[in-house]
VEXMI-964160 format. One line per 10 residues: number of its first residue (from 1); their letters; for each residue x, y, z of C-alpha. Coordinates in pm, whole numbers. Layout:
<nodes>
NUM	a	X/Y/Z  ...
</nodes>
This chain:
<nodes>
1	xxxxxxxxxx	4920/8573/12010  5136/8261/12022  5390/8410/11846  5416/8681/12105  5376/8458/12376  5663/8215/12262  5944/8554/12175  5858/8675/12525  5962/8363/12680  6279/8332/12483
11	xxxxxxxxxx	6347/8675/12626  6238/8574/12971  6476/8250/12992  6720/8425/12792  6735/8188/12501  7018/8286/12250  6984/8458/11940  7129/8203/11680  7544/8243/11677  7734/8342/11431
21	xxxxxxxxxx	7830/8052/11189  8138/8084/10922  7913/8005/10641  7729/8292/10625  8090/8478/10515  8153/8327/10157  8430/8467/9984  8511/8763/10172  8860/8779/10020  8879/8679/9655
31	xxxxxxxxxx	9157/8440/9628  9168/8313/9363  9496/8278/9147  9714/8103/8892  10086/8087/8973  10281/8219/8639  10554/8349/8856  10676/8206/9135  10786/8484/9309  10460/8685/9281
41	xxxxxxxxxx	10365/8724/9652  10136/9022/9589  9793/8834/9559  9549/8675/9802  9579/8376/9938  9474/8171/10275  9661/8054/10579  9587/7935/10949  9768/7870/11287  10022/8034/11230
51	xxxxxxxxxx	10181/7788/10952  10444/7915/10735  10298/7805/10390  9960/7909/10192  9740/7820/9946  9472/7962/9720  9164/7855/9495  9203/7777/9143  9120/8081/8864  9081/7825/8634
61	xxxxxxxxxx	8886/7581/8569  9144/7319/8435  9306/7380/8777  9007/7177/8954  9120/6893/9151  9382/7039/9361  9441/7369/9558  9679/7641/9441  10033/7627/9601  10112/7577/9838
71	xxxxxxxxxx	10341/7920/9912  10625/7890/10120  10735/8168/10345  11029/8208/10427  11288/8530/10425  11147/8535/10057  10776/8386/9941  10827/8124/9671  10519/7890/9496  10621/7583/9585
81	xxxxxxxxxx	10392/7448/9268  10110/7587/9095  9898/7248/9258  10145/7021/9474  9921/6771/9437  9612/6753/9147  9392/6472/9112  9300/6309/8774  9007/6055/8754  8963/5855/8416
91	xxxxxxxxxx	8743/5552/8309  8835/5299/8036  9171/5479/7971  9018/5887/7898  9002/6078/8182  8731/6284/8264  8727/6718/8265  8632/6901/8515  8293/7091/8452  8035/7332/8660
101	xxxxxxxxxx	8297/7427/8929  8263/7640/9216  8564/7755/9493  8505/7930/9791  8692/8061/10090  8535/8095/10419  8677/8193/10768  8926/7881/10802  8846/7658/10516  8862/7653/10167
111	xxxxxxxxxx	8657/7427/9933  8570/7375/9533  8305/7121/9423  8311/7023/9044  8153/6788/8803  8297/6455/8626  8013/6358/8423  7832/6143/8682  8039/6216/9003  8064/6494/9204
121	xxxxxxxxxx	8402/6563/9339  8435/6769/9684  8719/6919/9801  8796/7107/10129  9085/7216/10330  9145/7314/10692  9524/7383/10852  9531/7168/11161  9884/7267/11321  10143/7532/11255
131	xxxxxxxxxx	10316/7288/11006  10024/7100/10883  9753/7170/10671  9486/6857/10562  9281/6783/10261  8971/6572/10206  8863/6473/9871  8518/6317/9800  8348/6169/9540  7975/6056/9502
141	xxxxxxxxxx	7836/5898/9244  7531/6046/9119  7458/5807/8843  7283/5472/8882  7558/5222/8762  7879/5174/8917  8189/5320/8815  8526/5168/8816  8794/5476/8803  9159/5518/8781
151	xxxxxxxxxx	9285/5803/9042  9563/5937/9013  9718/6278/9203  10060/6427/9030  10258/6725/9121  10569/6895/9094  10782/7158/9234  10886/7452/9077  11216/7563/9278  11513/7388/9336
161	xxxxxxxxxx	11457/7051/9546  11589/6758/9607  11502/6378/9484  11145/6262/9612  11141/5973/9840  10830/5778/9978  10829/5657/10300  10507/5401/10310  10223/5538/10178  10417/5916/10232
171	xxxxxxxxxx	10619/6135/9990  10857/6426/10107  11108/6600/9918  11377/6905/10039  11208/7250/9946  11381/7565/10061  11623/7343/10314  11328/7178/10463  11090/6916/10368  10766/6896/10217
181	xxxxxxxxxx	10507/6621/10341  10215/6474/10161  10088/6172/10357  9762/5946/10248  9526/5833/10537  9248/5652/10325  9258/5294/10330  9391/5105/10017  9766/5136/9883  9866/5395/9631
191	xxxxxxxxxx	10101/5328/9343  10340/5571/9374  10603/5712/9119  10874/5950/9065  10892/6159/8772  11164/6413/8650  10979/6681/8818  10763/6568/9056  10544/6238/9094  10241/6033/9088
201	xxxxxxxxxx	9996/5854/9306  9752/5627/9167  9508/5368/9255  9164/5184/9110  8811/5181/9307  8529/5053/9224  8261/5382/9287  7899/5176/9332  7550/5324/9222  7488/5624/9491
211	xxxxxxxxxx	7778/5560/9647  8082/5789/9797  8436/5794/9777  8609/5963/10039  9032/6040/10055  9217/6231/10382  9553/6394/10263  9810/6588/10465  10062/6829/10350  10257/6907/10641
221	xxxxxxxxxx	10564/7148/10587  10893/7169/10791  10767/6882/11003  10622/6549/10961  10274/6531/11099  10173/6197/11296  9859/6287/11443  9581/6054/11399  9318/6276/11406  9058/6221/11110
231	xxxxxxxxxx	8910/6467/10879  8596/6503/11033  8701/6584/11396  8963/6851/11230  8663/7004/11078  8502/7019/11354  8764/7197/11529  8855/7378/11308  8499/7547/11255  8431/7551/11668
241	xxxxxxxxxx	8754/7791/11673  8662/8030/11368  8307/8047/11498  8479/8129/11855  8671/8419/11658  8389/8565/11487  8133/8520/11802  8430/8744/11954  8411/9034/11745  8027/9019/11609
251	xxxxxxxxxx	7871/8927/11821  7493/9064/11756  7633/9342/11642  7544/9367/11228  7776/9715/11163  8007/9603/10865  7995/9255/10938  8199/9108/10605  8469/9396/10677  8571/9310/11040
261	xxxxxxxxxx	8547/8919/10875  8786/9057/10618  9009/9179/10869  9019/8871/11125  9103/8700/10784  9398/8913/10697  9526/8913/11045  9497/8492/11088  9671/8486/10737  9989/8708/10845
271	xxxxxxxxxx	9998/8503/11197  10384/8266/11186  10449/8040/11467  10756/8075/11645  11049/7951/11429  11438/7964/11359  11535/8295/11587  11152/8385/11649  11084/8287/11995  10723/8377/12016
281	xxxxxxxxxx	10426/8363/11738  10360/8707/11595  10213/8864/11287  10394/8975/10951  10251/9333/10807  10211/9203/10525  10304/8830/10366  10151/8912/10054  10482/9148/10029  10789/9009/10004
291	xxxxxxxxxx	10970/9264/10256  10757/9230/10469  10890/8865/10582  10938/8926/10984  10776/9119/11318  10799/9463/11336  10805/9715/11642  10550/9935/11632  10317/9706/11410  10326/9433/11641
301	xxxxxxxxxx	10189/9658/11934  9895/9813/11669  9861/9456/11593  9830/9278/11938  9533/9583/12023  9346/9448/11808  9427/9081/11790  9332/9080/12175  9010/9098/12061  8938/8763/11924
311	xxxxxxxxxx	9279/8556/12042  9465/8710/12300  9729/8474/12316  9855/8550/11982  9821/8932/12114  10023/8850/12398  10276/8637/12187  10330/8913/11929  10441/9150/12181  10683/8871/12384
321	xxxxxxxxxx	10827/8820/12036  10944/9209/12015  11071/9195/12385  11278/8883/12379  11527/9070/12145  11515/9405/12421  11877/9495/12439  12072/9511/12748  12012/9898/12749  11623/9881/12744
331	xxxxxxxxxx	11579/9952/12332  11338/9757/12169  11483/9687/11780  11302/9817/11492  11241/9438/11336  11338/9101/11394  11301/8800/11172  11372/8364/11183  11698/8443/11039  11839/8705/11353
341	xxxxxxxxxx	12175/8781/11115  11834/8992/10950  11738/9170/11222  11774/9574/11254  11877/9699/11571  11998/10036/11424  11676/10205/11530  11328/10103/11725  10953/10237/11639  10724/10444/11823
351	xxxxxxxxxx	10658/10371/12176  10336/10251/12185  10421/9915/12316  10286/9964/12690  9908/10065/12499  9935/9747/12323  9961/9567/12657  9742/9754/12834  9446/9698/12547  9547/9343/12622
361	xxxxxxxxxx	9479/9388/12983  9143/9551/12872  9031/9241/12727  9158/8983/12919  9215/9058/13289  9532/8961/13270  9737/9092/13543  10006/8824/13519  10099/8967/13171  10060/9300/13294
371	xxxxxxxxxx	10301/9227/13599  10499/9013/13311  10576/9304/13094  10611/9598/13355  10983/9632/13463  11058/9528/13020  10833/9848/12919  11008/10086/13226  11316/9971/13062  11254/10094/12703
381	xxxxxxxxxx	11092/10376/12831  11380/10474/13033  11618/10418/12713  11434/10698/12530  11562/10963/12737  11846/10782/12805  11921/10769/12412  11730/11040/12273  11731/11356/12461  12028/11538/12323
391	xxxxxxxxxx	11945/11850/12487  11811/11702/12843  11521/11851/12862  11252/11571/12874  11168/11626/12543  11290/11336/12301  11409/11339/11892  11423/11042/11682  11738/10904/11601  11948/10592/11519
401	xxxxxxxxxx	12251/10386/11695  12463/10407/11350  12411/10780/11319  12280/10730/10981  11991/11002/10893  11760/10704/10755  11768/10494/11032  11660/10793/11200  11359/10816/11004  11306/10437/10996
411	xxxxxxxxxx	11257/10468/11362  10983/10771/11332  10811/10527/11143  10738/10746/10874  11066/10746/10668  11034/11024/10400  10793/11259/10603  10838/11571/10508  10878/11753/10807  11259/11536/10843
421	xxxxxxxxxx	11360/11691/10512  11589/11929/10673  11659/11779/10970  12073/11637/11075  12157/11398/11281  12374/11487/11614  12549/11229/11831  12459/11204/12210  12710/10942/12315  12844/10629/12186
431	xxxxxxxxxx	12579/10456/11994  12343/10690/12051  12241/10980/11802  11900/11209/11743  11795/11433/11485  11822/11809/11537  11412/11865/11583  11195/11725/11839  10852/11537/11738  10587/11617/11871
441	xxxxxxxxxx	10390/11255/11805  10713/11051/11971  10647/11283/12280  10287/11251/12294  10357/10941/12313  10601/10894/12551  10311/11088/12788  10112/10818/12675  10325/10565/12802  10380/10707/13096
451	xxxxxxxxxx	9972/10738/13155  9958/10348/13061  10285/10275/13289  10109/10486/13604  9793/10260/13530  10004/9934/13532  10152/10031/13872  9870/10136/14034  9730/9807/13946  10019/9598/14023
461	xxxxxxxxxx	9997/9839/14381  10301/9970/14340  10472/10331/14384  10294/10586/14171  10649/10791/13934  10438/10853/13666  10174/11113/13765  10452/11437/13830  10660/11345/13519  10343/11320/13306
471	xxxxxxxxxx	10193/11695/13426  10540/11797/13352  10541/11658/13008  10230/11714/12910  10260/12102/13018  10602/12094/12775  10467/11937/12456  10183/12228/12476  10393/12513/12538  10644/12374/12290
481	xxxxxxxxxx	10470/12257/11964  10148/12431/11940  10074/12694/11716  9815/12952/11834  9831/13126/11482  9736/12832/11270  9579/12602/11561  9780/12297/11487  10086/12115/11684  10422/12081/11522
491	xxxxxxxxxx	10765/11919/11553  11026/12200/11683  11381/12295/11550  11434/12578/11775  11163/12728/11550  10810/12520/11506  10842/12328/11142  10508/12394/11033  10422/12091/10797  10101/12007/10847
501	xxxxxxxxxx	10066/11635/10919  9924/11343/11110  10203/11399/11404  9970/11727/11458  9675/11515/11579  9858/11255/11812  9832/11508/12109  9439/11499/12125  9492/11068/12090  9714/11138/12393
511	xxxxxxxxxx	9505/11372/12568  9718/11629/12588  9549/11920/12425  9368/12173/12626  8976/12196/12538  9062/12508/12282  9379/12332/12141  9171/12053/12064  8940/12291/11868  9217/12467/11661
521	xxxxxxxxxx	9308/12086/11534  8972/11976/11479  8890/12249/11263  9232/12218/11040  9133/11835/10997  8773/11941/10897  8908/12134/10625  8859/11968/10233  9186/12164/10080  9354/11970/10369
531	xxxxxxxxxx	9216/11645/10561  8876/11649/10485  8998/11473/10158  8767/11138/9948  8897/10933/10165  8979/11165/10505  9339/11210/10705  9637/11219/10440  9978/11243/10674  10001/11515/10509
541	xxxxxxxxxx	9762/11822/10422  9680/11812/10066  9756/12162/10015  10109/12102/10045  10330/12152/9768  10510/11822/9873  10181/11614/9860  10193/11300/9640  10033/10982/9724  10159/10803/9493
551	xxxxxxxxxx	10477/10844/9501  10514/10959/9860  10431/10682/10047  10418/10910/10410  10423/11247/10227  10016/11218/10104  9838/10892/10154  9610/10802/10428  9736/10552/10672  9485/10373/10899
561	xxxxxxxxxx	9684/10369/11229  9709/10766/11178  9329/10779/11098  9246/10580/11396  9464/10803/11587  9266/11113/11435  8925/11006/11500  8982/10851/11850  9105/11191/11914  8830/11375/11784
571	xxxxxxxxxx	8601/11168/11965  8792/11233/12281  8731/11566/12335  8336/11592/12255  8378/11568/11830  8152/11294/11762  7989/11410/11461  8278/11533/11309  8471/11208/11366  8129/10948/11227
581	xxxxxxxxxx	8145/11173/10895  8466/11080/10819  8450/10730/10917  8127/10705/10674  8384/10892/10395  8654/10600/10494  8362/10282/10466  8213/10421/10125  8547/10568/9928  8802/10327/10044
591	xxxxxxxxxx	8894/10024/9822  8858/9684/10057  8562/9831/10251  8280/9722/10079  8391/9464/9826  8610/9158/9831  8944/9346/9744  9220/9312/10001  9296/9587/10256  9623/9791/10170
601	xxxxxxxxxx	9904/9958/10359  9799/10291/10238  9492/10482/10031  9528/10759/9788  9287/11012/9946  9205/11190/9603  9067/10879/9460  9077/10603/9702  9256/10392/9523  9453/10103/9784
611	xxxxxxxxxx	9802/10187/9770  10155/9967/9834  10131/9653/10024  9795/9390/10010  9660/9227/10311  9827/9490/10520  9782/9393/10937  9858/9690/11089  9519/9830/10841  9298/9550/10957
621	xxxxxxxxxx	9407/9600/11289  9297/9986/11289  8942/9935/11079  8864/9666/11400  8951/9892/11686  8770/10181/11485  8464/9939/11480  8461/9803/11774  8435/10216/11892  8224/10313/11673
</nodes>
C-alpha cells in the first residue's frame, strides 16, 4: 500500500522520471583503430564542437596510455600520429605493461582504464572548444607501499612538420600549415625533449600508499588554447550538454534508443566550425570519406531537419553556411568548402532548402530566422525558373551553368540515375543550360517550396503569391508525369520515361497526388520484384535490367533520404501499415541498425549490406526524422 501511495504522489506533484544520462550508451559506435595508413579516413572515430581533428580508442593493447590520433581534417584527412602523445610509467629503470584494459566511447567522451601492476591508470577525454580537445590522466595506487615512478609521454608525427618548439611547459609544432598544441596544466615541471621525430616529456613522483595521481593535458589544434578552466568543470560541461542532446531526442521515449544515440553521434562527429572560406558551422556528409571534406546543398538542408532537433543553432548555421555563397542571381552552389578556389558553382541540389528552415521553425519558434531567410529562399526559388525552364512552361529540368551533361546530373543529386541516360543538355541563355526531360521529383519539389514559402509569408503577414502558382503546379505535375497504365509518376521527354524509381514517390511526400494516384504508387512500392526488397525502397525497381547496387551507386541501392521520402508519403495519404512494415524491414535487415557498425551512405537492398561512405549524415539525419514520426 505504501508503495502505491508514494508512485501516486510522484504522479500527483509531477516528480520526474529519472533523465537520460550518457552512461547508459557505452560504445554505440565501435571505434576502435590502429593507424597503419595515414590516409585511411574510412573508420570510426570521435569528434565534438565542431573541431577539425579526431581521435579514436586504441585496438591494441600496447596502444594503452594514449588516444589514437589525433586526425586532422582538412581538404584531405591525414593521422597526425598513431598516439600524439603516449604515456610510459617505469620503476627502478623497467617500465611497466599495460594489462586488463578496457576503452569505451560514450556520447562526448572517450575513456580506457588499464592496469600497471599496482596502479590503475585512468584516462578520459572531452573536446572543450572548436580547436581544443583536453585529456586527464589518473593514477591510483592500489597497493599498500608507495611508489616512486618515472613518467614519461612521447610522440611523433607522421606527415611532414616542422621542428618542435616548447614554449614553458607547452610543445607545438607546424602540421598541415598550422600548429599543433599540447599544453600541461598539472603542477610540477616536465623535462622536455626533442627527438628526430617527435619528443618527450618526463618527470618523477612519488605515488604514496592509496594515493592518486592526477595530470590535465590539452591538445588544442589551429589555435592555442588559454582557458583556465580545469578538468573537472569541462567534464561537467561537457556531460550537462550531451545529456541536454539526448534528453532532446529520447526523451521517455525507449523506441531504438542506441540507434537515434548512434545517429546524434555521427551527426556531432561530421559538425566543423566555421573556418578559412566557411563562414558558418555546418556538417560534412561524411568525414570518414575523404571527398567528402566540405558542406553540401541539399545535404545540409536534410541535415539541419534533423539537427534542429537536438541543437538548432548548428541547424540554423548549416543552412547560413549554404546561403552566404547565394550568387547574385539567386542560385545556391552545389558545395562549398574552407578552401572557396574548391567550391562548385557549376550546378546546385534539390530545392529543399525552404523545408529545412521551416522544420527549423517547427522546433524552435523562430520567426527571426524565418523572416532571416525569406527574401534568400524567394531568390533561389525564383532562379529555378529563371535558369531552368527551357520551354517556359512552369515546369523545370535539371541542368548546369557549364553546359556539361554531368554537372547536370550532379545537380539532380542522383548522378548516374538511369532515367538521365538518354537525356542532352540544351542551352537557355548564357550560363544557363537544362537537360531535354523534365523531373518530376525537382518539380514536386519546387510545389513544395512554394507550400513552405506561402507558410513563411503568411506567418511573417505578408502578401499570399504562393497559393495560385501552387494549384497551377500541382494540377501540371499530375497531368504531366503520371501514368494511369502502370500507376506510377515519371520524368517526361515529350514522352513519359518510364524508369521506375524513387523520383516516382516524391509527389505523395509533396502532396500532390490525388487519393487514387496515391494508390497506384503505393501498390508499385508494395511490390517484392520491385521495392518491397530485404531492405525496402531501391531508387530503382529491382526488376530493372539496369539494377546493380553495387556498382550503381543511384541505379539500385536504398538511400535513406529517398526512403524517408517514401514512407512519409505513404503515411500521408492513410498507408500506415504499409509504411511500419517496411520501416520494421529497414530496423532488422539494415547493417548499423541494431549493432555498433557505422551508418552508410547507401544499403544493398538484396542483402543489406552498408554500402559507400561510413558515418554518412544525411543517413542519420533521415533514421531520426523517421523516428521521431514513427
Amino acid at each position: 500500500m505504501r508503495k502505491w501511495w508514494w508512485l501516486l504522489c510522484c504522479s500527483t506533484l509531477g516528480v520526474k522520471a529519472q533523465e537520460v544520462d550518457r552512461q547508459q550508451f557505452t560504445d554505440v559506435l565501435d571505434i576502435k583503430h590502429f593507424v597503419k595508413n595515414n590516409a585511411d579516413v574510412a573508420v570510426n572515430f570521435f569528434s565534438d564542437m565542431g573541431a577539425w581533428h579526431a581521435y579514436a580508442l586504441p585496438a591494441r593493447s600496447v596502444d594503452y596510455g594514449g588516444f589514437i590520433g589525433p586526425l586532422l581534417m582538412e581538404m584531405n584527412g591525414r593521422w597526425i600520429s598513431n598516439s600524439i602523445a603516449k604515456l610510459h610509467v617505469s620503476a627502478q629503470g623497467r617500465e611497466w605493461h599495460p594489462e586488463n584494459g578496457t576503452a569505451h566511447y560514450y556520447p562526448g567522451l572517450i575513456e580506457q582504464s588499464y592496469r600497471l601492476r599496482d596502479i590503475q591508470v585512468r584516462m578520459r577525454l572531452v573536446f572543450t572548444s572548436r580547436t581544443t580537445a583536453m585529456l586527464q590522466t589518473e593514477l591510483i595506487n592500489l597497493g599498500r607501499k608507495p611508489l616512486r615512478l618515472h613518467l614519461q609521454w612521447e610522440g611523433s608525427v607522421a606527415l611532414p612538420s616542422k621542428e618542435w618548439q616548447q614554449h614553458g611547459q607547452q610543445l607545438s609544432t607546424n602540421v598541415n600549415g598550422h600548429t599543433f598544441y599540447i599544453g600541461y596544466l598539472s603542477a610540477g615541471k616536465w623535462d622536455i625533449h626533442f627527438t628526430d621525430t617527435g619528443y618527450t616529456s618526463a618527470k618523477t613522483i612519488l605515488l604514496p600508499a592509496k594515493g592518486h595521481w592526477q595530470e590535465t593535458q590539452r591538445q588544442s589544434y589551429r589555435q592555442e588554447d588559454t582557458t583556465t578552466t580545469g578538468f573537472d568543470v569541462a567534464l561537467q560541461q561537457n556531460r550537462s550538454r550531451w545529456n541536454g542532446y539526448l534528453q532532446s531526442l529520447l526523451g521517455a521515449d525507449t523506441t531504438l534508443q542506441r540507434l537515434k544515440v548512434k545517429c546524434l553521434m555521427t551527426l556531432m562527429t561530421n559538425w566543423r566550425s566555421a573556418y578559412g572560406h566557411l563562414k558558418h558551422d555546418g556538417i560534412f556528409p561524411s568525414a570518414s570519406y575523404q571527398g567528402f571534406y566540405g558542406f553540401w546543398a541539399w545535404d545540409s538542408w536534410k541535415q539541419a531537419a534533423a539537427t534542429c532537433l537536438f541543437h538548432s543553432a548548428l541547424a540554423k548555421d548549416n543552412i547560413r553556411a549554404m546561403f552566404d555563397y547565394q550568387q547574385p542571381d539567386g542560385m545556391v552552389i552545389d558545395c562549398i568548402y574552407a578552401d572557396s578556389s574548391e567550391n562548385n558553382a557549376r550546378d546546385t541540389k534539390p530545392p529543399l532548402a525552404a523545408w529545412a528552415v521551416w522544420e527549423v521553425f517547427r522546433h524552435t519558434a523562430d520567426t527571426a530566422f524565418v523572416r532571416e531567410m525569406y527574401a534568400p529562399l524567394v531568390r533561389y526559388h525564383q532562379w529555378w525558373y529563371a535558369d531552368r525552364d527551357h520551354d517556359r512552361d512552369s515546369l523545370c529540368e535539371y541542368g548546369a551553368t557549364d553546359g556539361t551533361r554531368i554537372a547536370a546530373a550532379w545537380e539532380s543529386g542522383m548522378d548516374n540515375a538511369v532515367r538521365f541516360d538518354h537525356a542532352r543538355m540544351q542551352q537557355n541563355h548564357d550560363h544557363a543550360w537544362s537537360l531535354d526531360q523534365s523531373s518530376v521529383d525537382l518539380n514536386a519539389y519546387l510545389y513544395a517550396e512554394k507550400q513552405y514559402l506561402g507558410k513563411m509569408a503568411a506567418l511573417l503577414h505578408l502578401e499570399d503569391t504562393w497559393t495560385a502558382p501552387a494549384a497551377a503546379l500541382k494540377e501540371k505535375i499530375n497531368q504531366q508525369y503520371f501514368d494511369t497504365a502502370t500507376g506510377f509518376y515519371y520524368d517526361s521527354h515529350g514522352s513519359l520515361v518510364k524508369i521506375q524509381g524513387a523520383e516516382g514517390w516524391i509527389p505523395l511526400w509533396a502532396g500532390i497526388a490525388t487519393p487514387a494516384q496515391a494508390a497506384g504508387v503505393a501498390a508499385v512500392m508494395q511490390q517484392p520484384a520491385k521495392f518491397n526488397t530485404k531492405v525496402p525502397l531501391p531508387v530503382l525497381a529491382a526488376d530493372h535490367p539496369a539494377f546493380d547496387p553495387l556498382k550503381g551507386y543511384w541505379r539500385g541501392p536504398v538511400w535513406l533520404d529517398q526512403f524517408y521520402f517514401g514512407i512519409i508519403g505513404l503515411k500521408a495519404y492513410g498507408y500506415q501499415q504499409q509504411a511500419d512494415a517496411l520501416l520494421t524491414k529497414l530496423w532488422d535487415h539494415a547493417e548499423g541498425m541494431k549493432d555498433n557498425h557505422p551508418l552508410y551512405e547507401n544499403y544493398h537492398p538484396l542483402t543489406g549490406k552498408g554500402l559507400n561512405a561510413k558515418n554518412f549524415s544525411w543517413s542519420a539525419a533521415h533514421i531520426l526524422l523517421l523516428l521521431q514520426r514513427k
